[in-house]
KOLTIGU-6154 format. One record per atom (N, C-alpha, C, O, CB): residue in one letter; atom name; y negated, z, x. Coordinates in Angstrom, 3 decimals, decimal comma, padded with zeros to 6 digits. Glycine has a CB too. Layout:
<sites>
a CA Y Z X
...
</sites>
This chain:
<sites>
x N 001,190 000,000 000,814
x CA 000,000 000,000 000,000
x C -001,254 000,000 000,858
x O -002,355 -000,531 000,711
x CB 000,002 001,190 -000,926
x N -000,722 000,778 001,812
x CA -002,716 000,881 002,836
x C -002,683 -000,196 003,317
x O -003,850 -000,437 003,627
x CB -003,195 002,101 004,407
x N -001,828 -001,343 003,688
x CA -001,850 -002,467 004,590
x C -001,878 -003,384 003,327
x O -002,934 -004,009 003,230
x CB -000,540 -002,640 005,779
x N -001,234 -003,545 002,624
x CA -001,078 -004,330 001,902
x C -002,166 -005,071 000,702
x O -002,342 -006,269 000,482
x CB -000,166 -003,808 001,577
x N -002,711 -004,033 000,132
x CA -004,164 -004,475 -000,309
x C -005,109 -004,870 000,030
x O -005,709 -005,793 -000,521
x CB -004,668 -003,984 -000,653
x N -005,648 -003,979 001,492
x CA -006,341 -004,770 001,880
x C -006,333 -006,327 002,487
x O -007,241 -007,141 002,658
x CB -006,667 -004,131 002,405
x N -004,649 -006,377 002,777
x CA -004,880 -007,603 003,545
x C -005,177 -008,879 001,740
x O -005,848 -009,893 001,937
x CB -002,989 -007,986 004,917
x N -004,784 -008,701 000,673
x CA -004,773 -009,231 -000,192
x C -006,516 -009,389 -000,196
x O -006,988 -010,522 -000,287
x CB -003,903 -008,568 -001,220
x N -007,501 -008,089 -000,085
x CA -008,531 -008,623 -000,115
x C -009,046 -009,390 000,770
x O -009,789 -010,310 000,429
x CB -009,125 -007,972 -000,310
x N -008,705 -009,113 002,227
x CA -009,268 -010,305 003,323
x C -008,739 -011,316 002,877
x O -008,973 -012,236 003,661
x CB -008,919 -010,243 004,885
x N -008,110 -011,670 001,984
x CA -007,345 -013,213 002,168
x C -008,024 -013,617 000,798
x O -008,282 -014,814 000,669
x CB -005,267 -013,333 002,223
x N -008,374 -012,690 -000,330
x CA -009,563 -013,629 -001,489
x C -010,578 -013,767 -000,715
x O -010,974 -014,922 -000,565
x CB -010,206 -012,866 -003,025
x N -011,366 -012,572 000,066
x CA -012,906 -012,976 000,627
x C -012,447 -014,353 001,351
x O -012,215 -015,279 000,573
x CB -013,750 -011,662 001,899
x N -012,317 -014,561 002,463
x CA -011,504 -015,602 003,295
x C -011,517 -016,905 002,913
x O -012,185 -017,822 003,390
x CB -010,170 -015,314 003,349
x N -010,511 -016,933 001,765
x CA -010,599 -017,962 000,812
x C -011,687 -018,733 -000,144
x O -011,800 -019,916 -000,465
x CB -009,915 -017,574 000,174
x N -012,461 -017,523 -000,468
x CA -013,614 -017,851 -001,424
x C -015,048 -017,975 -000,417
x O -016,239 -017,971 -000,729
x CB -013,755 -016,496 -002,702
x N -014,306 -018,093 001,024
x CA -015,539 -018,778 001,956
x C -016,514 -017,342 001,758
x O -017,636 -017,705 002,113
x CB -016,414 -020,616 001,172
x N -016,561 -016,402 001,496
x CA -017,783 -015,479 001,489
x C -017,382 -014,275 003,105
x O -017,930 -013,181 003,235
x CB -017,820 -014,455 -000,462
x N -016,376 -014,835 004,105
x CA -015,797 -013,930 004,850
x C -015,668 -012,656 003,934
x O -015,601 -012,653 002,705
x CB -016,573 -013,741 006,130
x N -015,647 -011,590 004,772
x CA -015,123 -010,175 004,584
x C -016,020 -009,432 003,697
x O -016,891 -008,863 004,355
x CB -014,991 -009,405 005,924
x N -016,103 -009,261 002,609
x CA -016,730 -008,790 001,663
x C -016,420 -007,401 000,493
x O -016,037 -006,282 000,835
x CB -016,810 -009,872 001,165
x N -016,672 -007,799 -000,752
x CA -016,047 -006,841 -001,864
x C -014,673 -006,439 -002,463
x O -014,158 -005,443 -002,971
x CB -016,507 -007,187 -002,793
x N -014,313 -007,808 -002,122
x CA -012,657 -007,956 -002,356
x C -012,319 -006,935 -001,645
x O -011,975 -005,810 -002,005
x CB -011,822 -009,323 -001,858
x N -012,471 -007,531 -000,280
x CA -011,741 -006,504 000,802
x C -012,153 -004,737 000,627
x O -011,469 -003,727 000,462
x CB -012,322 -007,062 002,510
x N -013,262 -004,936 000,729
x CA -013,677 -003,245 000,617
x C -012,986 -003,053 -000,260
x O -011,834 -002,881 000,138
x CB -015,139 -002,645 000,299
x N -013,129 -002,962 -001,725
x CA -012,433 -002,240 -002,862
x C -010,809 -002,436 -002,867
x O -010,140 -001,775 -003,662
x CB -013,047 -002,797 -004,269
x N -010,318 -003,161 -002,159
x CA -008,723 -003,440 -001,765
x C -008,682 -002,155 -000,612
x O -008,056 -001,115 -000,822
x CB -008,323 -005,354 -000,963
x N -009,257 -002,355 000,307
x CA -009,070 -001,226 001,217
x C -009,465 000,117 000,845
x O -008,908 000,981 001,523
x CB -009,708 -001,480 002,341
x N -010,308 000,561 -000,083
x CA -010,559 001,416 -000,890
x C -009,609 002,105 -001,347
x O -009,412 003,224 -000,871
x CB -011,118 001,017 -001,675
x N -008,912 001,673 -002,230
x CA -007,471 001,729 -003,311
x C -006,667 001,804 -003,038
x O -005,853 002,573 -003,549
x CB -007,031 000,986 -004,035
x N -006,326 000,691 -001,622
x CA -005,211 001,035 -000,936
x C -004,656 002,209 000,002
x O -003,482 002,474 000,261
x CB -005,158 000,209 -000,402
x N -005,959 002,907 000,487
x CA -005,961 004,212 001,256
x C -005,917 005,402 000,189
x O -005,707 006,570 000,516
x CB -007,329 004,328 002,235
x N -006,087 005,077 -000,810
x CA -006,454 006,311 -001,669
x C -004,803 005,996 -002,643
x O -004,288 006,524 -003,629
x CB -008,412 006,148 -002,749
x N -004,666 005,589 -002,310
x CA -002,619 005,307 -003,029
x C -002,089 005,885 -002,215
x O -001,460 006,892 -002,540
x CB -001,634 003,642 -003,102
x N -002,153 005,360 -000,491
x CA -001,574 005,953 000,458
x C -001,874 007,556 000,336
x O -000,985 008,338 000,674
x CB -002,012 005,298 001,707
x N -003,140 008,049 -000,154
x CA -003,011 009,185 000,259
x C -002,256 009,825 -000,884
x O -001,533 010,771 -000,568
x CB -004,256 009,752 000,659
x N -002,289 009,540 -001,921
x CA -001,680 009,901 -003,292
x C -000,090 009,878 -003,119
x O 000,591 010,888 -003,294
x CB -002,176 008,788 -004,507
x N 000,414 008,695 -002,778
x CA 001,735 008,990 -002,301
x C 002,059 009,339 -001,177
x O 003,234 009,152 -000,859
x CB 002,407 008,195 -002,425
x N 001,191 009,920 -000,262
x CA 001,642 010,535 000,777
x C 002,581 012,019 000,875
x O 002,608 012,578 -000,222
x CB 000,526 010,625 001,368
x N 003,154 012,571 001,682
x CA 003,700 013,976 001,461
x C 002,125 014,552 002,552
x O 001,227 013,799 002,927
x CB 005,829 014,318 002,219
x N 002,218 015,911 002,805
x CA 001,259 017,006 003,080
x C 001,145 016,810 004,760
x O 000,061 016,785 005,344
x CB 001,880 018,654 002,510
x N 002,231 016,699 005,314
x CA 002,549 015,890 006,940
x C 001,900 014,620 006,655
x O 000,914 014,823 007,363
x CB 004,416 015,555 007,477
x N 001,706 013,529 006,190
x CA 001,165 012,403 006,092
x C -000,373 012,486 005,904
x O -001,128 011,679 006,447
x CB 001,818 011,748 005,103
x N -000,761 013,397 005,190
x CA -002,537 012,957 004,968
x C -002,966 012,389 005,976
x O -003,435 011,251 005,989
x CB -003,646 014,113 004,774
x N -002,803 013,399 007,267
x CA -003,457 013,389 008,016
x C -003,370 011,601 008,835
x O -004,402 011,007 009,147
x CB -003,099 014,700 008,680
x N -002,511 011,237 008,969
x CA -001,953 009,545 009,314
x C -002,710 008,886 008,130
x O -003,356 007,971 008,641
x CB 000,072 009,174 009,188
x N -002,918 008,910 006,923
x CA -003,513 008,260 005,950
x C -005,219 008,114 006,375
x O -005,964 007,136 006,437
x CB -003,173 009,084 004,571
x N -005,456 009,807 006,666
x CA -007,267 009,591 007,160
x C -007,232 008,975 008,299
x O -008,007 008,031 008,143
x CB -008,281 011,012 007,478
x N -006,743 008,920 009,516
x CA -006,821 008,995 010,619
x C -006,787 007,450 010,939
x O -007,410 006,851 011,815
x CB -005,877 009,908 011,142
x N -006,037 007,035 010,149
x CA -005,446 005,374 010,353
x C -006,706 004,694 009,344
x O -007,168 003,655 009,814
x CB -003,372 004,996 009,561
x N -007,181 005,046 008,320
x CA -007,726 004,538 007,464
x C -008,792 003,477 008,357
x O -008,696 002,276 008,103
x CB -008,254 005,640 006,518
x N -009,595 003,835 009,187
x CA -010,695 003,164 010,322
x C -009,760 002,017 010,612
x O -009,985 000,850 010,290
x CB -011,179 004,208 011,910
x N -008,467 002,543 011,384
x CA -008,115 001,382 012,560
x C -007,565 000,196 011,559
x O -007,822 -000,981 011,814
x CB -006,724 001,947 013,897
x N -007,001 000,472 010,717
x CA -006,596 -000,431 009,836
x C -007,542 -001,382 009,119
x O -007,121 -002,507 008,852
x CB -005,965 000,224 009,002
x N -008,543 -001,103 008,847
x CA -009,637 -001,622 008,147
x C -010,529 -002,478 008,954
x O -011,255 -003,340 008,459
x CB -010,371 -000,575 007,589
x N -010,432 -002,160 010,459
x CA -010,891 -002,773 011,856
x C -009,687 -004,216 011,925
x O -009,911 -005,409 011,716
x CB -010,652 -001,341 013,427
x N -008,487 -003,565 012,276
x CA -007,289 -004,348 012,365
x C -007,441 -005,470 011,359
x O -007,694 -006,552 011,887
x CB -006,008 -003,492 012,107
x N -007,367 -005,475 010,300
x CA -007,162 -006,299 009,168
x C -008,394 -007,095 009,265
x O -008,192 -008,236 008,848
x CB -006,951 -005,534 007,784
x N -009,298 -006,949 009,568
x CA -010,826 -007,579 009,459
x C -010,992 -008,477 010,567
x O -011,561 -009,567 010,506
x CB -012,068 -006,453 009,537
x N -010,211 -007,717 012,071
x CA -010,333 -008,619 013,309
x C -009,558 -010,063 012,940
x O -009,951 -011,228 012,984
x CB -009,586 -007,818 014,722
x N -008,133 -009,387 012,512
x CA -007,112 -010,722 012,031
x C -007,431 -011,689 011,492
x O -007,306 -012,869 011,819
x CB -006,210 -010,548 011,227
x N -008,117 -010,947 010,124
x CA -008,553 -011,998 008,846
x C -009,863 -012,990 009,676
x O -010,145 -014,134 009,321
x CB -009,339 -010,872 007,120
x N -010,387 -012,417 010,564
x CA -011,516 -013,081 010,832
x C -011,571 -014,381 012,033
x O -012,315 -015,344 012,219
x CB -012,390 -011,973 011,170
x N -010,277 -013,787 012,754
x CA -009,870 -014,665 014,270
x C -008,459 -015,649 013,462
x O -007,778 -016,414 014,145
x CB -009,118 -013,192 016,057
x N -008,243 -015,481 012,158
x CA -007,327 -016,639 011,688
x C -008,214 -017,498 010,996
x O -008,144 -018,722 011,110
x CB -006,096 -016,220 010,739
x N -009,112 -016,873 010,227
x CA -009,924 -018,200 009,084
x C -010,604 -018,492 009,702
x O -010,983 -019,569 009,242
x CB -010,689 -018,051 007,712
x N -011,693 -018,079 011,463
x CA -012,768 -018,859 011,934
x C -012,698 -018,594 013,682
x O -013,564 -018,265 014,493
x CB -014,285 -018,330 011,123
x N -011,525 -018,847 013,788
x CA -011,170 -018,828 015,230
x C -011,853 -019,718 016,186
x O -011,673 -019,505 017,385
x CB -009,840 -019,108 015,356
x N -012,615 -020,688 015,809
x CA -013,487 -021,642 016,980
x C -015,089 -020,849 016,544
x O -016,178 -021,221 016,981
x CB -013,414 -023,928 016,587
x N -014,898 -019,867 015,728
x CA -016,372 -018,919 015,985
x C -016,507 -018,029 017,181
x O -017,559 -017,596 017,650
x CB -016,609 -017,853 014,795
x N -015,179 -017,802 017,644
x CA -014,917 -016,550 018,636
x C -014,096 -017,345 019,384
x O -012,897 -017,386 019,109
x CB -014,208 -015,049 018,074
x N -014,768 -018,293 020,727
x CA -014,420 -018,365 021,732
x C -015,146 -017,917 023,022
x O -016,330 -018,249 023,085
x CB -014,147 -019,336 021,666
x N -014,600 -017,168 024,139
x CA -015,452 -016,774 024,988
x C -016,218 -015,617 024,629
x O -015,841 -014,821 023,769
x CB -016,176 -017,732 025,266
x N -017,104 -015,530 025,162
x CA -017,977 -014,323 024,842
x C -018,518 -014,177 023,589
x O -019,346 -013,313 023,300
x CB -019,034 -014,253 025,645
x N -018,010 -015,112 022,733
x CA -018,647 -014,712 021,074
x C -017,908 -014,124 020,631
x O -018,204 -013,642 019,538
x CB -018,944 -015,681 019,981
x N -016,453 -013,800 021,237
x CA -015,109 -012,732 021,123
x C -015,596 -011,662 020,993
x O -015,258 -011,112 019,945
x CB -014,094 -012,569 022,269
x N -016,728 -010,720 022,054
x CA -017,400 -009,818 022,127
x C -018,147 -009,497 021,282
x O -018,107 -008,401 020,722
x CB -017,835 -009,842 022,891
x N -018,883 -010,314 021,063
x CA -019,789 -009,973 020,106
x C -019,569 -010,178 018,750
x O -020,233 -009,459 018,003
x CB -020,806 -010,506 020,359
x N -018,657 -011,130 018,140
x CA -017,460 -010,784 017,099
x C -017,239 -009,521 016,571
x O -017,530 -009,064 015,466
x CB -016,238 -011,036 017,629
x N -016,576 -008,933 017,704
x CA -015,933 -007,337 017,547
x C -017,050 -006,490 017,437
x O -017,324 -006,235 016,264
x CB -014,990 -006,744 018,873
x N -017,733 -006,007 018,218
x CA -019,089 -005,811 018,160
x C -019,293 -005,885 016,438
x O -019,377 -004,803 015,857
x CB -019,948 -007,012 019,140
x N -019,365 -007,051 015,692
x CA -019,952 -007,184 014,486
x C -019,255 -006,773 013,296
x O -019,706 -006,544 012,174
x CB -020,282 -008,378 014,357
x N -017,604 -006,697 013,908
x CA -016,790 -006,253 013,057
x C -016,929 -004,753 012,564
x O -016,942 -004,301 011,419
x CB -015,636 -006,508 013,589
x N -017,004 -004,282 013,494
x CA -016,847 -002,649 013,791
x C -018,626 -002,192 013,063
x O -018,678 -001,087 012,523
x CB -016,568 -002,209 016,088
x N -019,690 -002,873 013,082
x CA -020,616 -002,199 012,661
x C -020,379 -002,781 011,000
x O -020,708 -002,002 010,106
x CB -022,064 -002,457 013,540
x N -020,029 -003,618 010,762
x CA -020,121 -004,619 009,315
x C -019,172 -003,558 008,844
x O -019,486 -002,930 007,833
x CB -019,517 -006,587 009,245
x N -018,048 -003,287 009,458
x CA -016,816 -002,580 008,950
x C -016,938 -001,166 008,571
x O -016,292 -000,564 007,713
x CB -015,789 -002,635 009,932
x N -018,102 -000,619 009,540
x CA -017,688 000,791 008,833
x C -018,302 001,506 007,349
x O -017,681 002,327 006,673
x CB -018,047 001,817 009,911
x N -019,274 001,122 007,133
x CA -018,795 001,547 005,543
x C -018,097 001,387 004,539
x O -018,358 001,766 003,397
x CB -019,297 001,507 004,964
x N -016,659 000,502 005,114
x CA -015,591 000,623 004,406
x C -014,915 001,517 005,302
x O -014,742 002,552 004,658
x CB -014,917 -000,627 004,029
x N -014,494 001,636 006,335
x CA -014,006 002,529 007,227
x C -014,479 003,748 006,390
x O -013,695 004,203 005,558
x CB -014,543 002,369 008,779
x N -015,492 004,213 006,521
x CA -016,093 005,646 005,711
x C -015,655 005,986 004,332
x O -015,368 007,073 003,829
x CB -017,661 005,586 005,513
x N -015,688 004,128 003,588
x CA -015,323 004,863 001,952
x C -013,577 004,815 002,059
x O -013,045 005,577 001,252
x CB -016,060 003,619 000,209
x N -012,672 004,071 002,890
x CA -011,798 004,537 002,875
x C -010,803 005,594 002,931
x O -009,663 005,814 002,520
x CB -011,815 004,193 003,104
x N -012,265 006,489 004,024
x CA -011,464 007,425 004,649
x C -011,495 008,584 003,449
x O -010,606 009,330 003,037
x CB -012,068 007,879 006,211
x N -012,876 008,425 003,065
x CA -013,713 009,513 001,786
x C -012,522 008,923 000,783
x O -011,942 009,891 000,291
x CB -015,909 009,074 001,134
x N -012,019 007,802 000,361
x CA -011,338 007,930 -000,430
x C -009,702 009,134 -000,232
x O -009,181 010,190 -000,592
x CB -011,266 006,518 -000,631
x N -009,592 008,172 000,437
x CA -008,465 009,457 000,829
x C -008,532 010,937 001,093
x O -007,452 011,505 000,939
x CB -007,929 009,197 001,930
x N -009,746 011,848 001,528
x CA -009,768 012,782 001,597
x C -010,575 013,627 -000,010
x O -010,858 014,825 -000,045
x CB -010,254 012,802 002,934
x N -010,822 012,562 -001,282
x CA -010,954 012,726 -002,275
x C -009,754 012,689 -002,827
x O -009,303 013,742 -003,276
x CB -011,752 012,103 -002,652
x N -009,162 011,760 -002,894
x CA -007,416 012,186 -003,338
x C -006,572 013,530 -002,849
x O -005,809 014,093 -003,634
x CB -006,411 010,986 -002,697
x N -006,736 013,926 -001,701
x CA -006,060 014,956 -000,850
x C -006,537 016,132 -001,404
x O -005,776 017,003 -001,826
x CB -006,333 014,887 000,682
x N -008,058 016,240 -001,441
x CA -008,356 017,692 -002,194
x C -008,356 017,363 -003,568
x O -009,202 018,120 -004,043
x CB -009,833 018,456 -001,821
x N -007,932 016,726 -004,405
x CA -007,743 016,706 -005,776
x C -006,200 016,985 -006,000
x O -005,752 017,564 -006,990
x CB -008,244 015,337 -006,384
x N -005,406 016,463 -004,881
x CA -004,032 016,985 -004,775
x C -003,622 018,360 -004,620
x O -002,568 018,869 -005,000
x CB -003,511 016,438 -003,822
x N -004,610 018,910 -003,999
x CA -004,583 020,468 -003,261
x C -005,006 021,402 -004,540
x O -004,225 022,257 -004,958
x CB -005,902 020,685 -001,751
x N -005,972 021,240 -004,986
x CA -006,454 021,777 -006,190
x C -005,654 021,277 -007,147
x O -006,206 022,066 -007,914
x CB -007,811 021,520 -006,467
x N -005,150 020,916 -007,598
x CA -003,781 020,300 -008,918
x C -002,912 021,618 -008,351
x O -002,680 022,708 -008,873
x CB -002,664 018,116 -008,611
x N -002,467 020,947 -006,834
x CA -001,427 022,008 -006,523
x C -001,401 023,647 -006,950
x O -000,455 024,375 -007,254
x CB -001,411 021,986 -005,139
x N -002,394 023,827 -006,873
x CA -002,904 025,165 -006,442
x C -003,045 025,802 -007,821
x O -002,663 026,960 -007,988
x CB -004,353 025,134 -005,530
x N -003,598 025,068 -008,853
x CA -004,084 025,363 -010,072
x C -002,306 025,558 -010,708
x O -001,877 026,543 -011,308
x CB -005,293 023,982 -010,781
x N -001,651 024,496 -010,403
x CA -000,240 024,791 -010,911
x C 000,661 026,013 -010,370
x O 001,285 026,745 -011,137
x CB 000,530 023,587 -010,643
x N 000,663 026,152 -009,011
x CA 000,989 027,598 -008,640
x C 000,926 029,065 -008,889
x O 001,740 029,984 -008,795
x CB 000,682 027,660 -007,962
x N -000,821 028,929 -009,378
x CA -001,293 029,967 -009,801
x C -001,744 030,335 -011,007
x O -002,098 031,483 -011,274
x CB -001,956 030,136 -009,216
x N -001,756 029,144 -011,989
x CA -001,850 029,088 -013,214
x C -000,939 029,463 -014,238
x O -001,245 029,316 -015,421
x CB -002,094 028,146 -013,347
</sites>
């Protein structure tokens, strides 16, 4: 689910020529916040932690397969460079997603224990 959505959204943005956009964010969104939902209590922490590199990962791919004669040579650099600043406020709402699922899990938990 964390890999899998988003790559579904890099591949509508991609397709619909708008590069890396809304698709993707709200795919990577949903998809981290499933992961964290079906995660066990050992896992959150791999769900937040990964949420960045994955969202980096998927964006470098999607971006060096649909416009690979954009990034030859030193425009490689500065590519990445653009990825990583363009990228992180999905990086952030991914991660916030997941650590909004995790304490809504904790508090469910907790309320059922002691309730």
């Amino acid at each position: 689910m964390a890999v899998g959505l988003p790559l579904v959204g890099a591949g509508i943005d991609e397709l619909s020529g708008s590069g890396m956009g809304l698709a993707f964010a709200v795919c990577a969104v949903l998809g981290t916040g499933l992961a964290a939902a079906l995660s066990t209590r050992s896992g959150w922490w791999w769900v937040v932690a990964a949420s960045p590199l994955v969202v980096l990962g998927i964006t470098a791919v999607a971006e060096l397969v649909a416009n690979s004669d954009l990034y030859q040579g030193n425009r490689l650099a500065t590519g990445s460079a653009k990825w990583v600043v363009h990228g992180f406020p999905v990086m952030a709402q991914a991660a916030a997603a997941a650590l909004l699922v995790i304490v809504v899990r904790v508090v469910r938990d907790r309320r059922r224990h002691h309730g």
